[in-house]
C-alpha positions as CSV (number, residue, x, y, z in Angstrom):
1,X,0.0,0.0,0.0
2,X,1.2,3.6,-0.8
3,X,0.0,4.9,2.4
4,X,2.4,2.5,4.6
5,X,5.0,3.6,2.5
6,X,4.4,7.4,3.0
7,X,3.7,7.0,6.4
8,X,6.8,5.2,7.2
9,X,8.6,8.0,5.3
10,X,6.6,10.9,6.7
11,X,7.8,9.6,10.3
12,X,11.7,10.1,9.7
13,X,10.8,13.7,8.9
14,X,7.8,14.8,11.6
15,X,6.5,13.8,14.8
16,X,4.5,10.4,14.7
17,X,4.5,11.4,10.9
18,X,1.7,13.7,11.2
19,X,1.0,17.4,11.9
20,X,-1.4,17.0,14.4
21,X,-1.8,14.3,16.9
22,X,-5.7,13.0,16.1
23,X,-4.8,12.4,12.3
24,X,-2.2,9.2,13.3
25,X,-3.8,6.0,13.9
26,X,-2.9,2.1,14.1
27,X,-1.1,1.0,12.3
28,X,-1.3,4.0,10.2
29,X,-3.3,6.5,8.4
30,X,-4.6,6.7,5.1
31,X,-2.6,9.8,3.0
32,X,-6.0,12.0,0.7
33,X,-5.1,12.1,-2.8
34,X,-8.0,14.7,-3.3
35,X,-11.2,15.3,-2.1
36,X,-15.0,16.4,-3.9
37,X,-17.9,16.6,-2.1
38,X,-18.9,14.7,0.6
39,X,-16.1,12.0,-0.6
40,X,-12.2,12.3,0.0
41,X,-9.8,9.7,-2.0
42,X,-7.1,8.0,-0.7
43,X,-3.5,7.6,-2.3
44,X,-4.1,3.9,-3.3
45,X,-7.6,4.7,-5.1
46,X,-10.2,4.5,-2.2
47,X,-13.3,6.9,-2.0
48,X,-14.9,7.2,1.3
49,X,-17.9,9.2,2.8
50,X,-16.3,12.3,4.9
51,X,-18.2,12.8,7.9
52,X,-14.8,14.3,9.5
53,X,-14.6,17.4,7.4
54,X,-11.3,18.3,8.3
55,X,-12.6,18.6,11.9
56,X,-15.7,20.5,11.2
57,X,-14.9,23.4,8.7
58,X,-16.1,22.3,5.8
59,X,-20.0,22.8,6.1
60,X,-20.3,23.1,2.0
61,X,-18.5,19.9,1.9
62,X,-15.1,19.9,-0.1
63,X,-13.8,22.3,-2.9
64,X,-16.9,23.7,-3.4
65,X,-17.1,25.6,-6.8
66,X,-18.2,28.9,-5.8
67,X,-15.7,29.3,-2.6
68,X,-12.9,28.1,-5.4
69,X,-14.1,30.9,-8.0
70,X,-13.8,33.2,-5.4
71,X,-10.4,32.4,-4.2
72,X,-9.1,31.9,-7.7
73,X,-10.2,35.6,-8.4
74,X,-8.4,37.0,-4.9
75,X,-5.5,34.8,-6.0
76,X,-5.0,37.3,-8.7
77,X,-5.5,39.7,-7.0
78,X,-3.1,38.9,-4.5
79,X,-2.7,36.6,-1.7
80,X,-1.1,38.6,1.4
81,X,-0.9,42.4,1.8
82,X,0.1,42.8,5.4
83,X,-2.1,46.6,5.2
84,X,-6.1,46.6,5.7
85,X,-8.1,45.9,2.9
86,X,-12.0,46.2,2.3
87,X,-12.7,42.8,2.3
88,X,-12.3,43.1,6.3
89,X,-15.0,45.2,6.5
90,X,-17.2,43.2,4.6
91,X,-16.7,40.1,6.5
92,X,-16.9,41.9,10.1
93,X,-20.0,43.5,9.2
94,X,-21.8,39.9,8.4
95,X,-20.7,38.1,11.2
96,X,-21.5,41.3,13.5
97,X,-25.2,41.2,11.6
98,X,-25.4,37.3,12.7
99,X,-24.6,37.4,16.1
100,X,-26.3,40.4,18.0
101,X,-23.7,40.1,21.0
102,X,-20.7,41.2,18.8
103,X,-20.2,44.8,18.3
104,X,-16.7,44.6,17.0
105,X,-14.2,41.9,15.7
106,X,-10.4,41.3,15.3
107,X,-9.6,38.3,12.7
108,X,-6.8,36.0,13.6
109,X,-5.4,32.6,12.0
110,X,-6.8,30.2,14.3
111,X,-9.4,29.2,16.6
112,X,-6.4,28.4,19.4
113,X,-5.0,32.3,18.8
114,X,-8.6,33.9,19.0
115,X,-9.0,32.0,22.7
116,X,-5.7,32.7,23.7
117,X,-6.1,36.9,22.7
118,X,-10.2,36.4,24.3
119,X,-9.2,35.4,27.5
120,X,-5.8,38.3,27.6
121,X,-8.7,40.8,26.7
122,X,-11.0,39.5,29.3
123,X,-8.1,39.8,32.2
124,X,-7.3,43.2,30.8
125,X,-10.7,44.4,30.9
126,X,-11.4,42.7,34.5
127,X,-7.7,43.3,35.9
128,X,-7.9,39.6,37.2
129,X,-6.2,36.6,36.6
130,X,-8.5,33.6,37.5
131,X,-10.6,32.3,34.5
132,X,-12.7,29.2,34.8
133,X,-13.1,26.1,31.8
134,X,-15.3,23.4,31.7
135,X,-13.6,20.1,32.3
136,X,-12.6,18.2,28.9
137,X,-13.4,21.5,27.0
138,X,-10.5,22.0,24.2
139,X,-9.6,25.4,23.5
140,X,-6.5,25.1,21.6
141,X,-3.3,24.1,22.3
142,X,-2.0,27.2,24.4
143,X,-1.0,26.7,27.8
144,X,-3.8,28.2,30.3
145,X,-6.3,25.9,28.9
146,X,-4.6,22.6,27.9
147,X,-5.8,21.2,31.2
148,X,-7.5,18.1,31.3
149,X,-8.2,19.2,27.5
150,X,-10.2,17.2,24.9
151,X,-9.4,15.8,21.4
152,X,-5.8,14.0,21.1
153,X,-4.9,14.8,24.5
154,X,-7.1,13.0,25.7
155,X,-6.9,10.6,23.4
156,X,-3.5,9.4,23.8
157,X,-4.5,9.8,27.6
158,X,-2.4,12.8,28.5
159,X,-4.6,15.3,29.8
160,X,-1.9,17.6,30.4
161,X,1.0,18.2,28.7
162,X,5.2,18.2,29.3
163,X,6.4,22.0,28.6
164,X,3.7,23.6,30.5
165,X,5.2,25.6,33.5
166,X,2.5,24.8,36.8
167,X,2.0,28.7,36.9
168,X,0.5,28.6,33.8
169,X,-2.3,27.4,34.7
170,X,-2.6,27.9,38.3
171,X,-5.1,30.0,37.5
172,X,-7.2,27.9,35.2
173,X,-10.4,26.7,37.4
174,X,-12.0,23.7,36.0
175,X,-16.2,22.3,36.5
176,X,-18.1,19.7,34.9
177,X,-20.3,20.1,31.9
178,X,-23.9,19.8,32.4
179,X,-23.7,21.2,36.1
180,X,-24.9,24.6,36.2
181,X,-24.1,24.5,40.6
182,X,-20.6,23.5,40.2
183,X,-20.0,26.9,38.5
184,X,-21.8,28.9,40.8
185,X,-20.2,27.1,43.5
186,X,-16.8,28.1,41.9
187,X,-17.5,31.7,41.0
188,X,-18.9,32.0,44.5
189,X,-15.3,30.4,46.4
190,X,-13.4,32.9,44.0
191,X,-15.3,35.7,44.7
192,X,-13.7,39.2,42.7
193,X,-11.1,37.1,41.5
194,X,-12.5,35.3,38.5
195,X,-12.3,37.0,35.0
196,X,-14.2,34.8,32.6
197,X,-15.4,31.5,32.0
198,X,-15.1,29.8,28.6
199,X,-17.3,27.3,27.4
200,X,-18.4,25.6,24.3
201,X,-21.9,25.2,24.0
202,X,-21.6,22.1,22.9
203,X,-18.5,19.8,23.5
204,X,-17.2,19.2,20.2
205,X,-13.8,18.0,21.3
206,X,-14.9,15.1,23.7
207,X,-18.5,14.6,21.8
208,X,-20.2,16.1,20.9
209,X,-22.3,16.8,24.1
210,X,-25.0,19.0,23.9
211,X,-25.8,21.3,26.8
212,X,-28.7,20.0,28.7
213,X,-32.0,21.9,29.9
214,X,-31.2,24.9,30.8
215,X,-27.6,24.6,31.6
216,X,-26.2,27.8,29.3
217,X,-29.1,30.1,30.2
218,X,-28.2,29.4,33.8
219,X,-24.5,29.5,32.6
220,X,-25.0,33.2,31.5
221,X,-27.1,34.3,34.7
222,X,-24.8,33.2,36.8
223,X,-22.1,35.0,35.2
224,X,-23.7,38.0,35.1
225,X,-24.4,37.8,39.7
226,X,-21.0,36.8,39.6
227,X,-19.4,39.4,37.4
228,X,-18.1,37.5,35.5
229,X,-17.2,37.8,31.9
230,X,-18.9,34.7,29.6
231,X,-17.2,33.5,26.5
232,X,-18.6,31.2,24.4
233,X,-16.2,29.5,22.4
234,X,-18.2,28.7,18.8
235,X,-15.2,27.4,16.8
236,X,-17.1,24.3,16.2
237,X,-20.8,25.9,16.4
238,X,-20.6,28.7,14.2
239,X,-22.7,29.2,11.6
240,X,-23.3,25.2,11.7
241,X,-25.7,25.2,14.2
242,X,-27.9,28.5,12.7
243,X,-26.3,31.5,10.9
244,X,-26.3,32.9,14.8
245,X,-24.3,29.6,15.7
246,X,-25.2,28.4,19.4
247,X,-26.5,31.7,20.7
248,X,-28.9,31.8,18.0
249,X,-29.7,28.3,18.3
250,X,-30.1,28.3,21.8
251,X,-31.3,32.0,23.0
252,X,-28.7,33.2,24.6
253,X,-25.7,35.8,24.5
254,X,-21.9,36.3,25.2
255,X,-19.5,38.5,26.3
256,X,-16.8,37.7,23.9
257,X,-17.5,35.3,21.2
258,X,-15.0,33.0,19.2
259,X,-14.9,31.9,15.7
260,X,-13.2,30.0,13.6
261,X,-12.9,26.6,11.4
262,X,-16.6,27.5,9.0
263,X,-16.1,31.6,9.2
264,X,-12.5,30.6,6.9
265,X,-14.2,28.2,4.3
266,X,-11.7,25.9,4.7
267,X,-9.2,28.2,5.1
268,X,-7.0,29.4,8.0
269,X,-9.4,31.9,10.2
270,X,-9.6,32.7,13.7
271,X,-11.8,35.2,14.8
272,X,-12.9,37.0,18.7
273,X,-15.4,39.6,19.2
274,X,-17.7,41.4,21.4
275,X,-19.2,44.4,23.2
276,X,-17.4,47.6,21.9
277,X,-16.1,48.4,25.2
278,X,-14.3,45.2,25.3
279,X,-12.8,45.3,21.8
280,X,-11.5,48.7,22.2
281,X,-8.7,47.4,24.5
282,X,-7.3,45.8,21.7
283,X,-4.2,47.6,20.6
284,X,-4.0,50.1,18.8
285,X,-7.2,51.1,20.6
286,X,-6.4,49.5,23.9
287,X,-3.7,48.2,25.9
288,X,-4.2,44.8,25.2
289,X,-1.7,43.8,22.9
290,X,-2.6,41.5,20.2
291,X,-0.9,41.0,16.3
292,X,-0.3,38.8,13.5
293,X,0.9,39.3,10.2
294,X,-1.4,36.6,8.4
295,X,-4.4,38.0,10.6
296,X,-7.1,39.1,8.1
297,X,-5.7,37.4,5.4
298,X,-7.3,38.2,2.1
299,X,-8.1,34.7,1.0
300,X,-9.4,33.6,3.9
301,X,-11.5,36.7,4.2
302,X,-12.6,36.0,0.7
303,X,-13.9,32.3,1.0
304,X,-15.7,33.0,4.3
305,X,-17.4,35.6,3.3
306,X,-18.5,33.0,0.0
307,X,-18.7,30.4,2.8
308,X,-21.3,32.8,4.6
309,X,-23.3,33.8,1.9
310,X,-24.0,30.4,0.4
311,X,-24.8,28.9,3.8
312,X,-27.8,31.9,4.1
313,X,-28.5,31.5,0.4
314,X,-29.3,27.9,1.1
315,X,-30.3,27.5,4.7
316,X,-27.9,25.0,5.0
317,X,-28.3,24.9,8.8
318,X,-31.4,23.8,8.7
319,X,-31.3,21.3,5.5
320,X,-28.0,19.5,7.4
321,X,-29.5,19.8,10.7
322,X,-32.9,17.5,9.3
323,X,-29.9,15.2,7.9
324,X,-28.6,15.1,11.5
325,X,-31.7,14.6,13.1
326,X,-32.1,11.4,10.7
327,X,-28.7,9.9,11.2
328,X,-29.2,10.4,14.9
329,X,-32.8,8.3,15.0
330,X,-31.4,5.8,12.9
331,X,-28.4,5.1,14.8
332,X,-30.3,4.8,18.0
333,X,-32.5,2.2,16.5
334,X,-29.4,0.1,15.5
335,X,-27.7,0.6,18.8
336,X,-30.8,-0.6,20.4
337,X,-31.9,-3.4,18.3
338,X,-27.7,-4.3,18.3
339,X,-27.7,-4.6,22.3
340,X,-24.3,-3.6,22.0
341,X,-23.7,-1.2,25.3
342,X,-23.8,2.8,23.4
343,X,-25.2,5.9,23.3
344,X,-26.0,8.0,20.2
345,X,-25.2,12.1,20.9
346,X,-25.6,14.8,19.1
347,X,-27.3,18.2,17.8
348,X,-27.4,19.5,15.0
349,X,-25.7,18.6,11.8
350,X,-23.2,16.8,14.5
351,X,-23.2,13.3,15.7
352,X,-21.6,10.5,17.3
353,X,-21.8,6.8,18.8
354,X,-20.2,6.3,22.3
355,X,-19.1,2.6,23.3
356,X,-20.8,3.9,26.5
357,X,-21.2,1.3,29.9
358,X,-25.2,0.0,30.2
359,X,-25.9,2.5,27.0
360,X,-25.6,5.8,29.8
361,X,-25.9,8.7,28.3
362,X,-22.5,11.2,27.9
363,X,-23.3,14.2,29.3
364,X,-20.0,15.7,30.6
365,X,-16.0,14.8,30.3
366,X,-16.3,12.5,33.3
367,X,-18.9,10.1,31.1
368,X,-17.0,10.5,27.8
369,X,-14.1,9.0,29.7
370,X,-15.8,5.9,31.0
371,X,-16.7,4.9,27.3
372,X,-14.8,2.2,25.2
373,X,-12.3,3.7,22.9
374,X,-10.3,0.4,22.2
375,X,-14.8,-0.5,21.2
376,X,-14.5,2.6,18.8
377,X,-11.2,2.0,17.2
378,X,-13.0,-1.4,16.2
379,X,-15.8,0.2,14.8
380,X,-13.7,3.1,13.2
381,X,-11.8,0.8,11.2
382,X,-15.0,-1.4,10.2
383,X,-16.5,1.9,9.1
384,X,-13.2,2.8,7.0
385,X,-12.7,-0.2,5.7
386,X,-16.6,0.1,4.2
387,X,-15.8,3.2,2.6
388,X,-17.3,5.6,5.7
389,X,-14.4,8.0,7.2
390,X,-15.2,8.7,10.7
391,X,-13.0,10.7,12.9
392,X,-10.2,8.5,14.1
393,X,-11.2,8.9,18.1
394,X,-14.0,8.0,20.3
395,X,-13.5,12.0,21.4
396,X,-14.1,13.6,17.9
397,X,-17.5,14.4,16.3
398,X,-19.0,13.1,13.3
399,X,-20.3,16.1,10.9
400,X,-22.3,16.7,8.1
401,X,-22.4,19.1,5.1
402,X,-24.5,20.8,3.0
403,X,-22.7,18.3,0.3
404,X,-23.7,14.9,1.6
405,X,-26.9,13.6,-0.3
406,X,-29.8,11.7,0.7
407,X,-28.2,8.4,-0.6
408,X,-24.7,9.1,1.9
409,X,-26.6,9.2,4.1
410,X,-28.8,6.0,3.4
411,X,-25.4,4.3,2.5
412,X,-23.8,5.2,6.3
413,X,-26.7,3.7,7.9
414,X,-26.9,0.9,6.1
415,X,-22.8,0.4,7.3
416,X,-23.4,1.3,11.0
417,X,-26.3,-1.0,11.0
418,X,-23.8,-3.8,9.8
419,X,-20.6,-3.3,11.7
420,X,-22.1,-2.3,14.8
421,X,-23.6,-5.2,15.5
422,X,-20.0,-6.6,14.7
423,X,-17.9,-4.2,16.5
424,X,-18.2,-5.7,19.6
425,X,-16.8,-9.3,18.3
């Protein structure tokens, strides 16, 4: 196979011959020759389903024509500038329009840069140091908040990570998901010393988990007693779940919002906003210092705003939301009528089976933990080898795109149903 061979080759010149730790898998990974679609194509002439999406930016599915057309036409135009251009405004002004909390934006390069600068700006605006995550919550790779983290860290079962000085993130408090008390109880024992909690809305790193009930309305009002800045972290919600993303979806607001992965169409993006008195202490407005010489780079600008405009053109939310919805109620019938021990979650366009004990449902890091991974490993490679690419970890989610068509969908069922009630021989 030509993947062995480039995999064997690609680990004499990188890390566990990949550039990020969730992409390597035993006994090795297969290397994309291209990708159309909903289907990605393998080196040695294999076609599978994509319900990875490149981790969840690629709501239009791959190369999409129109984002292409657009990027080819920037290309010309030029590719980096390092000066402001118009496009900026454009694209600020539609996400601003979409999400009633933001008043102003800086773009960045990645979802783990817009965290990092959110949480600097929410100290600087607070003058404290504390800030509070949710336990398993994955919000980048930077050093206050890879604690207990998500996605290949926990994974390959280190949930923190060598290099990190202990002052880092001494001032990283953690709570479970799902418990609205545990936060207030926090908030209340660090009393004027707390700047901000950051939260997905939903877990996408270790799920995905859905909030329950009420959990992010209480979330926000207990913020607000407490003083506390809220920042929702919508890297992975963002125009996916509605044009709004979460706060749209589920009626509620932020202090400081992040963006990233869909807001790029496929490329680079990172992007943090908020109330205008927050964002004015960005420098040069402000004394908190952020930069970047890719930030607001003019291809990336230019297939979001494409990205954008195609997903309101269409109402892609909804169509791939109904999709999701489907594959949700179909995989919970096979679970059941498999009696293999699992637990279908999800919302949304976003999915996932958990080789959960007695079938309990996952509703927090704690629960995600207790599930089978060796269980999904065996069902990820039954899946791959029937043409279905799932994400290579029981802590990934499954998405889908505005690309994937009735029959993908019928197809994947049909597979789950089949190697489901074999992934547990």
């Amino acid at each position: 196979m030509k993947a062995e061979k480039l995999f064997a080759l690609a680990s004499r010149y990188m890390p566990g011959g990949v550039s990020s730790p969730v992409r390597a898998y035993k006994p090795y990974p297969f290397f994309v020759e291209h990708a159309k679609g909903s289907k990605i194509y393998d080196v040695d002439g294999r076609e599978y389903i994509d319900y990875c999406l490149a981790y969840g930016p690629l709501v239009l599915g791959h190369g999409n024509e129109e984002v292409k057309t657009a990027v080819r036409e920037q290309l010309e135009k030029g590719w980096l500038y390092g000066t402001p251009h118009e496009k900026e405004i454009e694209l600020a002004k539609k996400i601003i329009a979409h999400y009633p909390s933001v008043e102003m934006v800086r773009f960045v390069n990645t979802g783990s840069e817009a965290t990092m600068a959110g949480i600097r700006l929410a100290r600087g605006f607070k003058e404290r140091d504390k800030i509070v995550k949710i336990e398993g919550g994955f919000h980048g790779a930077h050093d206050s908040v890879l604690v207990k983290a998500g996605s290949g860290a926990t994974t390959f079962g280190i949930p923190d990570s060598k290099g990190i000085p202990k002052d880092s993130v001494k001032n990283t408090l953690q709570v479970p998901f799902n418990d609205a008390a545990a936060l207030s109880t926090m908030l209340e024992k660090n009393s004027g010393e707390v700047a901000a909690v950051i939260i997905e809305p939903v877990m996408g790193n270790v799920g995905p988990i859905p909030p329950q009930d009420n959990y992010l309305s209480d979330v926000r009002e207990i913020t607000k007693e407490n003083d506390v800045l809220l920042i929702l972290d919508e890297v992975i919600t963002g125009f996916r779940l509605a044009l709004g993303g979460a706060q749209e979806f589920y009626g509620i607001d932020a202090d400081l919002t992040i963006l990233g992965k869909i807001v790029g169409g496929g490329f680079p993006i990172g992007v943090f906003g908020g109330r205008r008195e927050l964002m004015e202490l960005i420098a040069p407005s402000g004394a908190v210092y952020h930069a970047g010489t890719f930030s607001g780079n003019p291809v990336s600008i230019t297939a979001g705003l494409k990205t954008i405009e195609i997903i309101a053109r269409e109402r892609v939310p909804q169509r791939i939301n109904k999709l999701g919805e489907r594959m949700r109620a179909a995989l919970s019938e096979i679970v059941r009528d498999s009696g293999v021990e699992s637990y279908v979650s999800g919302v949304g366009s976003m999915f996932k089976v958990f080789f959960s004990p007695s079938g309990k449902e996952v509703k927090n890091y704690a629960d995600a933990l207790r599930c089978d991974k060796n269980k999904y490993m065996v069902l990820f490679h039954k899946m791959l080898d029937s043409g279905v690419f799932l994400p290579p970890s029981q802590f990934e989610t499954n998405f889908i795109s505005s690309a994937h068509t009735e029959e993908d969908i019928e197809r994947t069922i049909e597979e789950y149903k089949e190697n489901i009630d074999n992934s547990h021989s």
